[in-house]
Backbone bond lengths (Angstrom), bond angles and torsions (degrees), N, CA, C in turn:
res aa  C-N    CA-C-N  psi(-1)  N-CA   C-N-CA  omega(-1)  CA-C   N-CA-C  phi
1 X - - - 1.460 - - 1.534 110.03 -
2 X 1.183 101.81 154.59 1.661 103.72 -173.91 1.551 110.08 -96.04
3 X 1.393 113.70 144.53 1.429 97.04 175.44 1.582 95.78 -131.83
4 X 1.625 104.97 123.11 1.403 146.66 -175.61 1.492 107.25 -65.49
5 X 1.604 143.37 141.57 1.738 120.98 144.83 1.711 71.74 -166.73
6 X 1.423 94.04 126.82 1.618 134.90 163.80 1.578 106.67 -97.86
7 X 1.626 118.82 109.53 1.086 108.94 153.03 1.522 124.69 -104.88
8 X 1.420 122.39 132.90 1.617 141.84 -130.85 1.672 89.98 -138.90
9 X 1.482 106.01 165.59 1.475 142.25 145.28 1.034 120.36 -119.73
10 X 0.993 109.58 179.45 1.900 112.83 173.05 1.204 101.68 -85.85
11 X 1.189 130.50 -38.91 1.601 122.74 -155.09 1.882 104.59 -95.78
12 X 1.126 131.35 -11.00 1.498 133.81 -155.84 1.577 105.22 -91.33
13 X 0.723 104.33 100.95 1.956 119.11 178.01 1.420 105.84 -42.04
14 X 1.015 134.23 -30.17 1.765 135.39 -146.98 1.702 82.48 -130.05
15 X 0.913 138.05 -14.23 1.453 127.68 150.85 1.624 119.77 -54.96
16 X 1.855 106.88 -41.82 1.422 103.59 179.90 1.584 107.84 -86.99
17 X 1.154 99.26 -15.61 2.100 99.79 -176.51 1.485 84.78 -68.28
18 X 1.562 150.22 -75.13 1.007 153.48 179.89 1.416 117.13 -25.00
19 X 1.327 133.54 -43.42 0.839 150.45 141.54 1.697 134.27 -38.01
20 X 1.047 99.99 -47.69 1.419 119.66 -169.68 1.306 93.70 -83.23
21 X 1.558 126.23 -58.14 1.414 115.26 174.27 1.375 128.41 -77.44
22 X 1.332 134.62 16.50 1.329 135.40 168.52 1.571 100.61 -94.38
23 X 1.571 113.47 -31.97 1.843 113.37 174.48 1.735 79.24 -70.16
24 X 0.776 158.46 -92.82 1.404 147.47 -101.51 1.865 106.87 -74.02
25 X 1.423 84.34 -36.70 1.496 98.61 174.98 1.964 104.49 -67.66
26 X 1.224 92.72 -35.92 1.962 93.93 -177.18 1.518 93.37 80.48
27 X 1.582 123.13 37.25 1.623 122.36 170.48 2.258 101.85 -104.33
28 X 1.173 80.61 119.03 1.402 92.50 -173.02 1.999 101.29 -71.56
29 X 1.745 92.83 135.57 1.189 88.68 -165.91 1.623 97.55 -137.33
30 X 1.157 132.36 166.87 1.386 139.00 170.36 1.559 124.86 -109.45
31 X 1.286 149.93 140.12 1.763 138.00 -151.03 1.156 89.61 -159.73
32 X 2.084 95.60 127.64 1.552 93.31 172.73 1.438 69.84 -125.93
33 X 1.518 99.89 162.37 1.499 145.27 -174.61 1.002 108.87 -99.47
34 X 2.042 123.23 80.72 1.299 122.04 -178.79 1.949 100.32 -43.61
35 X 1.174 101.17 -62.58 1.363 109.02 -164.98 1.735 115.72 -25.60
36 X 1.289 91.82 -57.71 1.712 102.23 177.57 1.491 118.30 -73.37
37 X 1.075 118.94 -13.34 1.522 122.79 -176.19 1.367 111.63 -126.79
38 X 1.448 126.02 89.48 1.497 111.84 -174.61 1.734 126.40 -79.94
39 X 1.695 102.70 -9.85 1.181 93.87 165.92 1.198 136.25 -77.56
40 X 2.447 116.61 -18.99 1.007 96.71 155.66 1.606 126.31 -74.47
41 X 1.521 130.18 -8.26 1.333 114.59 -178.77 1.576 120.46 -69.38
42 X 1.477 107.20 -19.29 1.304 135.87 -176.49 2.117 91.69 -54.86
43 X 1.433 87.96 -69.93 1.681 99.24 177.21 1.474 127.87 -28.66
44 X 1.534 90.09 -67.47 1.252 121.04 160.60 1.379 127.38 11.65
45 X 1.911 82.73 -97.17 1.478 118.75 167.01 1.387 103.29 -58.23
46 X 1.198 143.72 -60.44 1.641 132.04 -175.07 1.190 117.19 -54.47
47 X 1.269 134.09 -43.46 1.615 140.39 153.25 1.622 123.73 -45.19
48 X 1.425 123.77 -57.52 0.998 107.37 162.01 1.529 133.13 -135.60
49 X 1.458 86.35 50.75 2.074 99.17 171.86 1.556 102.78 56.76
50 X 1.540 136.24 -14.46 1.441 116.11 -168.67 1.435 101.47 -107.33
51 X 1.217 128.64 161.48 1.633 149.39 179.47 1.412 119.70 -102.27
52 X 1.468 99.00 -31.99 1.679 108.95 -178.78 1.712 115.18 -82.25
53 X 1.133 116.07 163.35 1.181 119.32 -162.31 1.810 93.44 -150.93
54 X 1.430 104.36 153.19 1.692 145.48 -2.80 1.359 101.10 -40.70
55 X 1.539 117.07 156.62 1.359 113.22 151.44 2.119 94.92 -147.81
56 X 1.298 79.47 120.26 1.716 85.85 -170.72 1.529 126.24 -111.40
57 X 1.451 101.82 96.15 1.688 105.67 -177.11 1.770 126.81 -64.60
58 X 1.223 122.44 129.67 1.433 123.76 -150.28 1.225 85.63 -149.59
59 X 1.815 107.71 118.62 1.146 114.63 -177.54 1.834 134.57 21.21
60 X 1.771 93.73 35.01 1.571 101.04 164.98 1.393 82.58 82.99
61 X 1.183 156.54 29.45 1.503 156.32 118.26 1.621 120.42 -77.53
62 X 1.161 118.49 134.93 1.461 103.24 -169.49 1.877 98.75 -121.37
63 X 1.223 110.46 128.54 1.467 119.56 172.57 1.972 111.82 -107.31
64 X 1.358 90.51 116.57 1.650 103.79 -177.74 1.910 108.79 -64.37
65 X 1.172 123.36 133.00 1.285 119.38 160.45 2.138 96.89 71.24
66 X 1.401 93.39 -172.51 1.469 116.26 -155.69 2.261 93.27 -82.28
67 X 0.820 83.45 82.37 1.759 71.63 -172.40 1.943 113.22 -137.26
68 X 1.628 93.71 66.46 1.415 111.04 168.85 1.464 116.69 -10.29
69 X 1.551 105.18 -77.72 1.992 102.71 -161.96 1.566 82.89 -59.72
70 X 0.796 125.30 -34.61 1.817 102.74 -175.14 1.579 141.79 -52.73
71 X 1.442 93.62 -25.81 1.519 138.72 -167.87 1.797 93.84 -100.66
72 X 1.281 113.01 -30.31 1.387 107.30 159.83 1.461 133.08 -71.60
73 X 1.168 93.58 -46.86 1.539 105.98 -153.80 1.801 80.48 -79.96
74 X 0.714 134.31 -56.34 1.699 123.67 -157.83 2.179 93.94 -72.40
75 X 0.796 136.65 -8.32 1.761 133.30 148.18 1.007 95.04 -28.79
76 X 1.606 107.12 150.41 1.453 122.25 135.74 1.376 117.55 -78.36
């Protein structure tokens, strides 16, 4: 099984494209809200050096920004 986690803001456009296409796919996913939670953004950033968001962990692979075949290819 795959395990999904989108980290999002409220305000980041390519957070909801990210979003929008994991429902489209019907791939069950989990979203924490750097914004609302600063200790996970705290994490975040220590895990993978970037600030910007989406940042979408896939099976312990992390894909920067809105980047579908990427979000594919690392699936089972």
């Amino acid at each position: 099984m795959n395990k999904v986690t989108v980290y999002t803001t409220d305000t980041c456009p390519y957070c909801s494209m990210v979003k929008n296409f994991l429902d489209e796919k019907e791939l069950t996913y989990s979203e924490i809200n750097v914004q609302k939670d600063p200790v996970a953004a705290k994490r975040l950033i220590k895990t993978t050096g970037q600030m910007g968001v989406p940042q979408t962990e896939v099976n312990g692979e992390w894909v920067l920004g809105f980047d579908p075949e990427k979000i594919l290819q690392l699936l089972k």
